[in-house]
PDB file of N, CA, C, O and CB in Angstrom:
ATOM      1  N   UNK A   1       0.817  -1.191   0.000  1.00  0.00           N
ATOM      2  CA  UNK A   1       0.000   0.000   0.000  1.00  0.00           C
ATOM      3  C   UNK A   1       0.868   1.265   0.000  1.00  0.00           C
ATOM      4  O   UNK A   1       0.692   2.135  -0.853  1.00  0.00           O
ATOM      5  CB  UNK A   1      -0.934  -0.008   1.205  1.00  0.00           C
ATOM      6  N   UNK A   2       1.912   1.383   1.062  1.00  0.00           N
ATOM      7  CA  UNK A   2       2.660   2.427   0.721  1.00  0.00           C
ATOM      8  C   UNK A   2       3.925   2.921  -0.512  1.00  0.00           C
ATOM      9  O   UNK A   2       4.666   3.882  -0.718  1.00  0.00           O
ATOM     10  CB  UNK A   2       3.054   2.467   1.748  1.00  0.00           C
ATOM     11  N   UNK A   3       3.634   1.725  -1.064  1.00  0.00           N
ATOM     12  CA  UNK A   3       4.678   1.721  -2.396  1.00  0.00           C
ATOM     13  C   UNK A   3       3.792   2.435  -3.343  1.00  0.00           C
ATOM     14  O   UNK A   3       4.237   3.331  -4.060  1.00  0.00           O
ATOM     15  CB  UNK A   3       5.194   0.068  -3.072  1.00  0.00           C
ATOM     16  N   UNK A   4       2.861   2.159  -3.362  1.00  0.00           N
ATOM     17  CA  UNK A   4       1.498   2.406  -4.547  1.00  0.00           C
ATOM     18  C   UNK A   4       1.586   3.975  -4.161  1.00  0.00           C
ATOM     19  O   UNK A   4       2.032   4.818  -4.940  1.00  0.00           O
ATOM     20  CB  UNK A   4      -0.463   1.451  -4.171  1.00  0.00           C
ATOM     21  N   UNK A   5       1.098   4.269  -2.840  1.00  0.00           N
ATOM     22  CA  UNK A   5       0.940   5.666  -2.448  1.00  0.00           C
ATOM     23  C   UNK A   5       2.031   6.133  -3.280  1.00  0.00           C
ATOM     24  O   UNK A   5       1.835   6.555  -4.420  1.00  0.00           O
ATOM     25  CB  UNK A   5       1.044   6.035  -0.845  1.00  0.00           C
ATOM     26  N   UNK A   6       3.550   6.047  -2.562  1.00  0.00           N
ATOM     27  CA  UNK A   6       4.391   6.826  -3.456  1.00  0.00           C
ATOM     28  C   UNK A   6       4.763   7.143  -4.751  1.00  0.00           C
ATOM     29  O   UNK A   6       5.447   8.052  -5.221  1.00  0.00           O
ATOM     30  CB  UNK A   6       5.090   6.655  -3.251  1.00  0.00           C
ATOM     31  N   UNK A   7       4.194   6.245  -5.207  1.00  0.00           N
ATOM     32  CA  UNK A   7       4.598   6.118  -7.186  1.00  0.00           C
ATOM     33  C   UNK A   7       3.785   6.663  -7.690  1.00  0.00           C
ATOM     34  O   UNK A   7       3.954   6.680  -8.909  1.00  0.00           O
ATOM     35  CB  UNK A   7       4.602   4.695  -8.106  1.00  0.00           C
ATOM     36  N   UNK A   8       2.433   7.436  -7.183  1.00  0.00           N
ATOM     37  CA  UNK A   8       1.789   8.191  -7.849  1.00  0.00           C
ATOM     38  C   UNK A   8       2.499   9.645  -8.044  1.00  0.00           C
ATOM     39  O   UNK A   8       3.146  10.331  -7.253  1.00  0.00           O
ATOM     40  CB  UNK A   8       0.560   8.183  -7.264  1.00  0.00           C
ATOM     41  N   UNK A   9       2.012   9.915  -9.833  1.00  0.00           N
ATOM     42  CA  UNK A   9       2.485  11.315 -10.237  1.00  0.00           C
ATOM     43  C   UNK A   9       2.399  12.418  -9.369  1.00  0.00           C
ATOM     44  O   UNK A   9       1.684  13.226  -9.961  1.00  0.00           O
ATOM     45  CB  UNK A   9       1.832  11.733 -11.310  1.00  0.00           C
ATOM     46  N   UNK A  10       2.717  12.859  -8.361  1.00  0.00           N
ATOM     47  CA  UNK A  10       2.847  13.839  -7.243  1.00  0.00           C
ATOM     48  C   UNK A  10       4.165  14.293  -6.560  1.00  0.00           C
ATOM     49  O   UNK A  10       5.146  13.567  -6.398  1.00  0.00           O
ATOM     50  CB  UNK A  10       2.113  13.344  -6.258  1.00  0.00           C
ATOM     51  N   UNK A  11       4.065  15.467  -6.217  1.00  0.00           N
ATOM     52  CA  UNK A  11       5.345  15.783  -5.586  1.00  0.00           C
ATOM     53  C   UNK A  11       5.300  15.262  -3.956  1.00  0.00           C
ATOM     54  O   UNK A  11       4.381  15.006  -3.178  1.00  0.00           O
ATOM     55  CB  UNK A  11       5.605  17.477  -5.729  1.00  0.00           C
ATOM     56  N   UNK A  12       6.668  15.247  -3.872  1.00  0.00           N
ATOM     57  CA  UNK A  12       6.273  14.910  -1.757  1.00  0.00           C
ATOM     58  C   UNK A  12       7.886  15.247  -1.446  1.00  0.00           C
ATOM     59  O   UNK A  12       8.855  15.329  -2.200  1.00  0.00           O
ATOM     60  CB  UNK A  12       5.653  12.478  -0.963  1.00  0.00           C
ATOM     61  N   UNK A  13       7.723  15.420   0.139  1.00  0.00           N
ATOM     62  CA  UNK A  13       9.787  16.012   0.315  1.00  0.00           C
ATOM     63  C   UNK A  13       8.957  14.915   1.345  1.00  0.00           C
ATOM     64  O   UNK A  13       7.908  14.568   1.887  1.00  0.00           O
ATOM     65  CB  UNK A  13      10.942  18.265   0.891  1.00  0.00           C
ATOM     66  N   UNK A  14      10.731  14.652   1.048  1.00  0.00           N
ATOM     67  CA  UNK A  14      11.920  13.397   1.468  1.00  0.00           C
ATOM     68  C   UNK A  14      12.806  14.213   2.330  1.00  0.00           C
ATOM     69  O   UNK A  14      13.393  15.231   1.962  1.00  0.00           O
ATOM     70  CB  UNK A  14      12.947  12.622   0.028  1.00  0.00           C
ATOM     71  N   UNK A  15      12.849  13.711   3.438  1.00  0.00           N
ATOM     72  CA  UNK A  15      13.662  13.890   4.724  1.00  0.00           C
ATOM     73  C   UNK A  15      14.969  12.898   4.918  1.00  0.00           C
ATOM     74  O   UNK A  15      14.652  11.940   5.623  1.00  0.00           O
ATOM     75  CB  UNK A  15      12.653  13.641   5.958  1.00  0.00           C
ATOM     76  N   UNK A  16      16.013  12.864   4.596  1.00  0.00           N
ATOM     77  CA  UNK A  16      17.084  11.795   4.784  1.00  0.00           C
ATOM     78  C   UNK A  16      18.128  12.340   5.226  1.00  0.00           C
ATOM     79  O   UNK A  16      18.346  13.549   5.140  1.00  0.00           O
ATOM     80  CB  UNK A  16      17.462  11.053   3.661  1.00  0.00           C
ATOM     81  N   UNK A  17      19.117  11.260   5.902  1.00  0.00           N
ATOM     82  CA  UNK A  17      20.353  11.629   6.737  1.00  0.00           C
ATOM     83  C   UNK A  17      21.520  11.168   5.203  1.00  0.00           C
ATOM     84  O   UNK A  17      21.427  10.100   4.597  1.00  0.00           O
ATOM     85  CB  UNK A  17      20.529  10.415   8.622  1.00  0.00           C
ATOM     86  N   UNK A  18      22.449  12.191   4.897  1.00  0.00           N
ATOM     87  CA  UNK A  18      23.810  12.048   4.020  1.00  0.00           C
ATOM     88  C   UNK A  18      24.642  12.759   4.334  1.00  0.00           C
ATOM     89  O   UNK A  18      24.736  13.977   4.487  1.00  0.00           O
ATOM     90  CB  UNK A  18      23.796  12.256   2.718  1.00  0.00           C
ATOM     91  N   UNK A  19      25.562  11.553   4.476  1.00  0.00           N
ATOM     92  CA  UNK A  19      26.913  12.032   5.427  1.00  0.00           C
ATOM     93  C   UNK A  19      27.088  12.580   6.369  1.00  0.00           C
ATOM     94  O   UNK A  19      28.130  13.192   6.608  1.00  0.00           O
ATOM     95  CB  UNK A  19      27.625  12.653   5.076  1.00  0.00           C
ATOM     96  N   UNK A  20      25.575  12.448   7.560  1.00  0.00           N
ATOM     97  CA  UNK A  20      25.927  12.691   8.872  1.00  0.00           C
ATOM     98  C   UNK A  20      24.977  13.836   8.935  1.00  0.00           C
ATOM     99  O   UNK A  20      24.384  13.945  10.008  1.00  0.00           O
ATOM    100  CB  UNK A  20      27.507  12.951   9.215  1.00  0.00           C
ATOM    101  N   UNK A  21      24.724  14.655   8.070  1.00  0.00           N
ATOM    102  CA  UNK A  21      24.028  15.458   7.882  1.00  0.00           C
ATOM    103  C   UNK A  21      21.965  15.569   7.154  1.00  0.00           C
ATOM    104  O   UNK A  21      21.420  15.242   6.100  1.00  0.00           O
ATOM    105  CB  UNK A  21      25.076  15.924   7.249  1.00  0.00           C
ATOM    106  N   UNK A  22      21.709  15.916   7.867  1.00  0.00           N
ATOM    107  CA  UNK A  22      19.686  15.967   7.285  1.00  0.00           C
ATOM    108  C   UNK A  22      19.917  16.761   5.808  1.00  0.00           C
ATOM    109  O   UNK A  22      20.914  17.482   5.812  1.00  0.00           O
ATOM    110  CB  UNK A  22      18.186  17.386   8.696  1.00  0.00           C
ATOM    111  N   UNK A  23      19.364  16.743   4.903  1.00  0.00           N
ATOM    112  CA  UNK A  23      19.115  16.581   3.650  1.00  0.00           C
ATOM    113  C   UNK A  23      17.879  16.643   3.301  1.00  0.00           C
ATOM    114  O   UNK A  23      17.279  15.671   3.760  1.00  0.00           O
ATOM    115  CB  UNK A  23      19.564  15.603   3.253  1.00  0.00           C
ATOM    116  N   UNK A  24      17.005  17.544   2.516  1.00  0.00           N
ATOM    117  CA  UNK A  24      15.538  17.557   1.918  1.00  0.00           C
ATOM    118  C   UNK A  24      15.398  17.445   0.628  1.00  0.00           C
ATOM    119  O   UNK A  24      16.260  17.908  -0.118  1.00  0.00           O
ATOM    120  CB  UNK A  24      14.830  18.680   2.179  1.00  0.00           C
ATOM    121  N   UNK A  25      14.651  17.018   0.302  1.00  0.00           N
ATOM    122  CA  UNK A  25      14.569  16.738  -1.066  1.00  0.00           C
ATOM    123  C   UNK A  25      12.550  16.822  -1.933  1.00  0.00           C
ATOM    124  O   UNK A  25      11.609  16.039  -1.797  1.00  0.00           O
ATOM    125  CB  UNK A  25      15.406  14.965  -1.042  1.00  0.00           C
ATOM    126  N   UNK A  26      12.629  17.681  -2.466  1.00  0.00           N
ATOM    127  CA  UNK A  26      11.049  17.208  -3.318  1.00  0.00           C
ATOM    128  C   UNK A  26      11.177  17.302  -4.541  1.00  0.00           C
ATOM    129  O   UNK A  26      11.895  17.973  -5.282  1.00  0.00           O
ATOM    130  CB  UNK A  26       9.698  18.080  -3.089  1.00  0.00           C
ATOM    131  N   UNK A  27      10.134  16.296  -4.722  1.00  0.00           N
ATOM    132  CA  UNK A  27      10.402  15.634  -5.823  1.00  0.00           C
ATOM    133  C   UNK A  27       9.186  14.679  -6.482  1.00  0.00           C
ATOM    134  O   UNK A  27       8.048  14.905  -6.072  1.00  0.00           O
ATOM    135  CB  UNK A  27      11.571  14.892  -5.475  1.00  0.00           C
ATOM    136  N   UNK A  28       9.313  13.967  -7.156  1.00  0.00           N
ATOM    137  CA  UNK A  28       8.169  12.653  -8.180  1.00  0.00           C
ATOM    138  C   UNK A  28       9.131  11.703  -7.949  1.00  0.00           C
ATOM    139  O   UNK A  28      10.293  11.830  -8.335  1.00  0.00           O
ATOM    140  CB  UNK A  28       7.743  12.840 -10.255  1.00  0.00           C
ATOM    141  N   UNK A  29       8.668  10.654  -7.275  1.00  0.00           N
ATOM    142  CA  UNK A  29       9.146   9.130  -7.385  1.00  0.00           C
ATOM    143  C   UNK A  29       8.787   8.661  -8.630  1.00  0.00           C
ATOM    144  O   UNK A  29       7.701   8.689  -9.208  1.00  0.00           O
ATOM    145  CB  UNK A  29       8.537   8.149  -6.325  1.00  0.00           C
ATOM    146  N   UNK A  30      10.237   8.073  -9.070  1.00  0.00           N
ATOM    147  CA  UNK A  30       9.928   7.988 -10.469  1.00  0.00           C
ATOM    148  C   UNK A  30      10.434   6.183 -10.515  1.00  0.00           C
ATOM    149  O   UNK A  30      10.040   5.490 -11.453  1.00  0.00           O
ATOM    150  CB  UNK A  30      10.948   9.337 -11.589  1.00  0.00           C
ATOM    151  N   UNK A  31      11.085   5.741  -9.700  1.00  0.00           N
ATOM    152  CA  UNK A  31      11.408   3.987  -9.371  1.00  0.00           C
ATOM    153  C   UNK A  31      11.973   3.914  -8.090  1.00  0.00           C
ATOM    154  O   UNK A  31      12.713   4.593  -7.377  1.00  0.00           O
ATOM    155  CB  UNK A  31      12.582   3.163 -10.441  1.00  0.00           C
ATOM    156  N   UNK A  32      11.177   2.525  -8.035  1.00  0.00           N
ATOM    157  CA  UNK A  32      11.325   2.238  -6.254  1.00  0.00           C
ATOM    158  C   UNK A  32      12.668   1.411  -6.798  1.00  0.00           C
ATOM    159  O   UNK A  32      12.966   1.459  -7.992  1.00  0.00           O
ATOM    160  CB  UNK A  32       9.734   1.083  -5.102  1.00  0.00           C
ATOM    161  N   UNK A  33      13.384   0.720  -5.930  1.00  0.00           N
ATOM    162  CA  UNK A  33      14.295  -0.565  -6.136  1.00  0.00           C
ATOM    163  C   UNK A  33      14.196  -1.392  -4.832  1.00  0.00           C
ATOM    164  O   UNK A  33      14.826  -1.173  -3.797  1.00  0.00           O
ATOM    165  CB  UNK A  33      15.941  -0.168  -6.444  1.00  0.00           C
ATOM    166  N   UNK A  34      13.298  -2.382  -5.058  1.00  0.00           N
ATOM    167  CA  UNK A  34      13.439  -3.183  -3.447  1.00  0.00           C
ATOM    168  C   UNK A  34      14.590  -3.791  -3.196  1.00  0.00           C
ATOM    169  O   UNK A  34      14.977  -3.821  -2.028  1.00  0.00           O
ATOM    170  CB  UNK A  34      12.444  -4.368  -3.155  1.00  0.00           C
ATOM    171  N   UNK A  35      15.463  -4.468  -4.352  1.00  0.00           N
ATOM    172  CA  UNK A  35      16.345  -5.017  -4.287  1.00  0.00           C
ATOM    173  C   UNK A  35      17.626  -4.531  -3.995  1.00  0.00           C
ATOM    174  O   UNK A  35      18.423  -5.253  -3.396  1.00  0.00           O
ATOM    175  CB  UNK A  35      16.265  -5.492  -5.067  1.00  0.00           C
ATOM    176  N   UNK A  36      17.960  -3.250  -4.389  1.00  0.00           N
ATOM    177  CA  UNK A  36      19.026  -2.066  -3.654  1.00  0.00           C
ATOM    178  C   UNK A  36      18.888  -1.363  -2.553  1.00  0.00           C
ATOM    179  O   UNK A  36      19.706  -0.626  -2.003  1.00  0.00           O
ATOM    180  CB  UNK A  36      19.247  -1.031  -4.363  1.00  0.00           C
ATOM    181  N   UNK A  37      17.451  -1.720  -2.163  1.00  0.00           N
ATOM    182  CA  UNK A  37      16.641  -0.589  -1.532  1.00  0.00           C
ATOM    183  C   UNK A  37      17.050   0.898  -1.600  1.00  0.00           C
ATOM    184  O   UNK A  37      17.576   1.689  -0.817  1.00  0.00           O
ATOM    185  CB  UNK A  37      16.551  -0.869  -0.166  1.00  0.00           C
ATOM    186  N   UNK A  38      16.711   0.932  -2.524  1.00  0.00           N
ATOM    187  CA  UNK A  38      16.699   2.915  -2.734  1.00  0.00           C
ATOM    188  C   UNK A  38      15.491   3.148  -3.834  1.00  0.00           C
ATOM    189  O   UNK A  38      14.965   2.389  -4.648  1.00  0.00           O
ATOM    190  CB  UNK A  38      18.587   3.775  -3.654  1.00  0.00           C
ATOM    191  N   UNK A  39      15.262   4.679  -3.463  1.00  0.00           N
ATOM    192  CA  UNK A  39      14.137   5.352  -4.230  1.00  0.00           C
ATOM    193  C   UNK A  39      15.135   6.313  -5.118  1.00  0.00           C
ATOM    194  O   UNK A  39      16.158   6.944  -4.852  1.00  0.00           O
ATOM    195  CB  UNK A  39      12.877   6.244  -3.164  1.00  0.00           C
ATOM    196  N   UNK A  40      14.608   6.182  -5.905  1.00  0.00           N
ATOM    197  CA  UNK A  40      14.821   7.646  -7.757  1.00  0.00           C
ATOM    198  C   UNK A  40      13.832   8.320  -7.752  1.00  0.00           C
ATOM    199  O   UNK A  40      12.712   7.959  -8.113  1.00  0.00           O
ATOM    200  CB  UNK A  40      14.744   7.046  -9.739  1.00  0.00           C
ATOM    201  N   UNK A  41      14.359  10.069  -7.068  1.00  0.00           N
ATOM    202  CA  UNK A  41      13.537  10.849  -7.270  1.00  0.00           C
ATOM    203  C   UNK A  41      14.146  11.918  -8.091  1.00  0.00           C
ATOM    204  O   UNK A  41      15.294  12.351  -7.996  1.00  0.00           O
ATOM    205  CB  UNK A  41      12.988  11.179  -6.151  1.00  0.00           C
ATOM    206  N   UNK A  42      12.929  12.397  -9.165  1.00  0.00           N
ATOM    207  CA  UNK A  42      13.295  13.615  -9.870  1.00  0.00           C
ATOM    208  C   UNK A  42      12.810  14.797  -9.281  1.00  0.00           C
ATOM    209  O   UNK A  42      11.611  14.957  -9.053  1.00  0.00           O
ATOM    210  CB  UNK A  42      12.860  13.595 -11.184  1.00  0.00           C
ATOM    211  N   UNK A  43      13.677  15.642  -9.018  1.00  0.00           N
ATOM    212  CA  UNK A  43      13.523  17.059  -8.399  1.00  0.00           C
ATOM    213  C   UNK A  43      12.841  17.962  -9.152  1.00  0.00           C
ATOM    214  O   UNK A  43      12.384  17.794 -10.283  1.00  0.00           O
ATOM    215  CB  UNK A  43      14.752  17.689  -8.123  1.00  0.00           C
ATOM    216  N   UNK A  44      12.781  19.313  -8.191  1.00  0.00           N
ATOM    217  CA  UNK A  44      11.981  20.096  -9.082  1.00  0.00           C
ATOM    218  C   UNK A  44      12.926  20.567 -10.326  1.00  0.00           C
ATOM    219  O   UNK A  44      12.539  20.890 -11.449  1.00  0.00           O
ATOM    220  CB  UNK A  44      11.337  21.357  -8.265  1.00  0.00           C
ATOM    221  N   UNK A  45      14.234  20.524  -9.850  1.00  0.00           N
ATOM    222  CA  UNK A  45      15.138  21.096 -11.518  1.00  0.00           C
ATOM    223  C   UNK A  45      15.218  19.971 -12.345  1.00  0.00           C
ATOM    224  O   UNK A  45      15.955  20.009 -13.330  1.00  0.00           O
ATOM    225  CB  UNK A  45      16.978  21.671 -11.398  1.00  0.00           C
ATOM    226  N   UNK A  46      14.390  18.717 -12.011  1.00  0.00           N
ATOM    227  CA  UNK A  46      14.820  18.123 -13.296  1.00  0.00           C
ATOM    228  C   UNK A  46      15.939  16.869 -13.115  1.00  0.00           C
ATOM    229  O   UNK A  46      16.087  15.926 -13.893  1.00  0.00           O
ATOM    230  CB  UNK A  46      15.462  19.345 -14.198  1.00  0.00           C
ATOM    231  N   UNK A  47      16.576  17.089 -12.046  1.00  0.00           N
ATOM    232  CA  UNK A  47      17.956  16.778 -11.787  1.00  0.00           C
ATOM    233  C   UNK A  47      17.123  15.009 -11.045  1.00  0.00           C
ATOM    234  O   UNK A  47      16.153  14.929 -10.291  1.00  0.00           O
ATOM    235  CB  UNK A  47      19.059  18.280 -10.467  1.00  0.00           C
ATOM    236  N   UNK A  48      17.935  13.894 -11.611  1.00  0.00           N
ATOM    237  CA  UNK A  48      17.645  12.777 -10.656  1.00  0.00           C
ATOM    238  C   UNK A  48      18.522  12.464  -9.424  1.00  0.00           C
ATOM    239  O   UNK A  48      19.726  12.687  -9.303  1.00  0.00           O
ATOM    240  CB  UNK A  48      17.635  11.615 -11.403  1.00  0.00           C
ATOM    241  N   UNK A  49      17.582  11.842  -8.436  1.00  0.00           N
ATOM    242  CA  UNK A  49      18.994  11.597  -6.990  1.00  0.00           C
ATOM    243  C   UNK A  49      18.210  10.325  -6.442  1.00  0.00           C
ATOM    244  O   UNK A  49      17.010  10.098  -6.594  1.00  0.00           O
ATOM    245  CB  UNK A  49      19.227  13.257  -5.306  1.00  0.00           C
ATOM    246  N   UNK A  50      18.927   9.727  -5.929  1.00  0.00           N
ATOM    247  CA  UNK A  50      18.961   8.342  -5.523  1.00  0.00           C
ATOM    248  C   UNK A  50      19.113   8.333  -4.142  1.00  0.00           C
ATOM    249  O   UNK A  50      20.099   8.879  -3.645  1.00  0.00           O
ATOM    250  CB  UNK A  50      20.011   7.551  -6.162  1.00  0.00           C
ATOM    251  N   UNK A  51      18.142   7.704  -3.348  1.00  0.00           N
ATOM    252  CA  UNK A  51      18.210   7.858  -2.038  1.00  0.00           C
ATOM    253  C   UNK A  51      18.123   6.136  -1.455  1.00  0.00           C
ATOM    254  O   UNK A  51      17.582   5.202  -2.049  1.00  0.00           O
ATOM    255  CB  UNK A  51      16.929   8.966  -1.548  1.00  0.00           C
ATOM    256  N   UNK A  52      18.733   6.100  -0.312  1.00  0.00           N
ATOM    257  CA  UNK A  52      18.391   4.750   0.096  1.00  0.00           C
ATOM    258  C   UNK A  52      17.483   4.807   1.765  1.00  0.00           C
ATOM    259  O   UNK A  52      17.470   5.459   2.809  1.00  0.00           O
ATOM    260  CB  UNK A  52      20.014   3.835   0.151  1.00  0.00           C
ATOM    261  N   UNK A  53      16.913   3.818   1.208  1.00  0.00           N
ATOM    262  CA  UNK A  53      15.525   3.581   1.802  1.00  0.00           C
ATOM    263  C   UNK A  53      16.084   3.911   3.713  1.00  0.00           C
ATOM    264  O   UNK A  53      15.774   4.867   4.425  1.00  0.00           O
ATOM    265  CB  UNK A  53      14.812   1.527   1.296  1.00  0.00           C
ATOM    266  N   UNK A  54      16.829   2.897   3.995  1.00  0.00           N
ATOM    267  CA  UNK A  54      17.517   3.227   5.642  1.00  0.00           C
ATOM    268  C   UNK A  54      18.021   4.803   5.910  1.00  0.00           C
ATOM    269  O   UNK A  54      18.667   5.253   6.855  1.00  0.00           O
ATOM    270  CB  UNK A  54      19.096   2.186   5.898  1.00  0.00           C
ATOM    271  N   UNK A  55      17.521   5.424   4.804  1.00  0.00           N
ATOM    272  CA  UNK A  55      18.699   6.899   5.213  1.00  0.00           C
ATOM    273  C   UNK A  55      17.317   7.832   5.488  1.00  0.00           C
ATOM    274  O   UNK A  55      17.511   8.913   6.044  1.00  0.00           O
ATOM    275  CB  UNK A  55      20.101   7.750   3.468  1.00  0.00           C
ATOM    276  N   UNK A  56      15.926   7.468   5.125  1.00  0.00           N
ATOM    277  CA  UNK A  56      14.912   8.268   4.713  1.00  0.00           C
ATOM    278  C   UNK A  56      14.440   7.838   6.735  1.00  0.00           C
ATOM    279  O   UNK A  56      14.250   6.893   7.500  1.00  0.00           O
ATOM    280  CB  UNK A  56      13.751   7.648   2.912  1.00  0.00           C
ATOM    281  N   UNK A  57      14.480   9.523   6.669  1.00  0.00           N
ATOM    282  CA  UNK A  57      13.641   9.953   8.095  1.00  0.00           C
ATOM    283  C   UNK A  57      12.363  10.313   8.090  1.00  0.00           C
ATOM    284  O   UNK A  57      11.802  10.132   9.171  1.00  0.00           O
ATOM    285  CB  UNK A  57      14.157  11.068   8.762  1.00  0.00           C
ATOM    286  N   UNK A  58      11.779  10.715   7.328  1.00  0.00           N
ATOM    287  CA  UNK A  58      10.210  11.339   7.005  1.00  0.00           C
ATOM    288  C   UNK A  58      10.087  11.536   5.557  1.00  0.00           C
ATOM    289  O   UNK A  58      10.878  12.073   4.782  1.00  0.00           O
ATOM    290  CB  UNK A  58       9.875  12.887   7.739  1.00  0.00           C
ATOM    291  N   UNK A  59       8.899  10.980   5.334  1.00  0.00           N
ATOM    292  CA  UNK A  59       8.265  10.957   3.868  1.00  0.00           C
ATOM    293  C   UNK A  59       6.951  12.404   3.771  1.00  0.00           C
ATOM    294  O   UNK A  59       6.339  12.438   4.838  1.00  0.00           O
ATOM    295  CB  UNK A  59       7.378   9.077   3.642  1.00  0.00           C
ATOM    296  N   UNK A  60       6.642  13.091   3.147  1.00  0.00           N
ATOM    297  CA  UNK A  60       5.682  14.347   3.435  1.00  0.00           C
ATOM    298  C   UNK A  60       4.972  14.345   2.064  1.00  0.00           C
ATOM    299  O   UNK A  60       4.104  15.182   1.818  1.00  0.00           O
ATOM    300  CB  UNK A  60       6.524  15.947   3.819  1.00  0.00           C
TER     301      UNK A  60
END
């Protein structure tokens, strides 16, 4: 259920810890990867970033 939620065409900020440091991010989930566990989100510039699932503190 919450995979479905996220993969819909919508924006949402991503809360994650990189390199010790909190990090925000919004964006369109554009592929989950269960098997790497990380999410591909495209930002508002366009730009793609790769997050992994253990690093994500709050989903919005």
């Amino acid at each position: 259920m919450i995979l479905k939620e996220l993969t819909k065409n919508r924006f949402i900020t991503i809360i994650y810890l990189q390199n010790g440091s909190l990090k925000t991010c919004k964006g369109r989930v554009y592929k989950l990867n269960c098997y790497n566990q990380t999410i591909n989100v495209i930002n508002e510039k366009q730009n793609a970033i790769s997050i992994r699932l253990s690093s994500i503190k709050e989903i919005h």
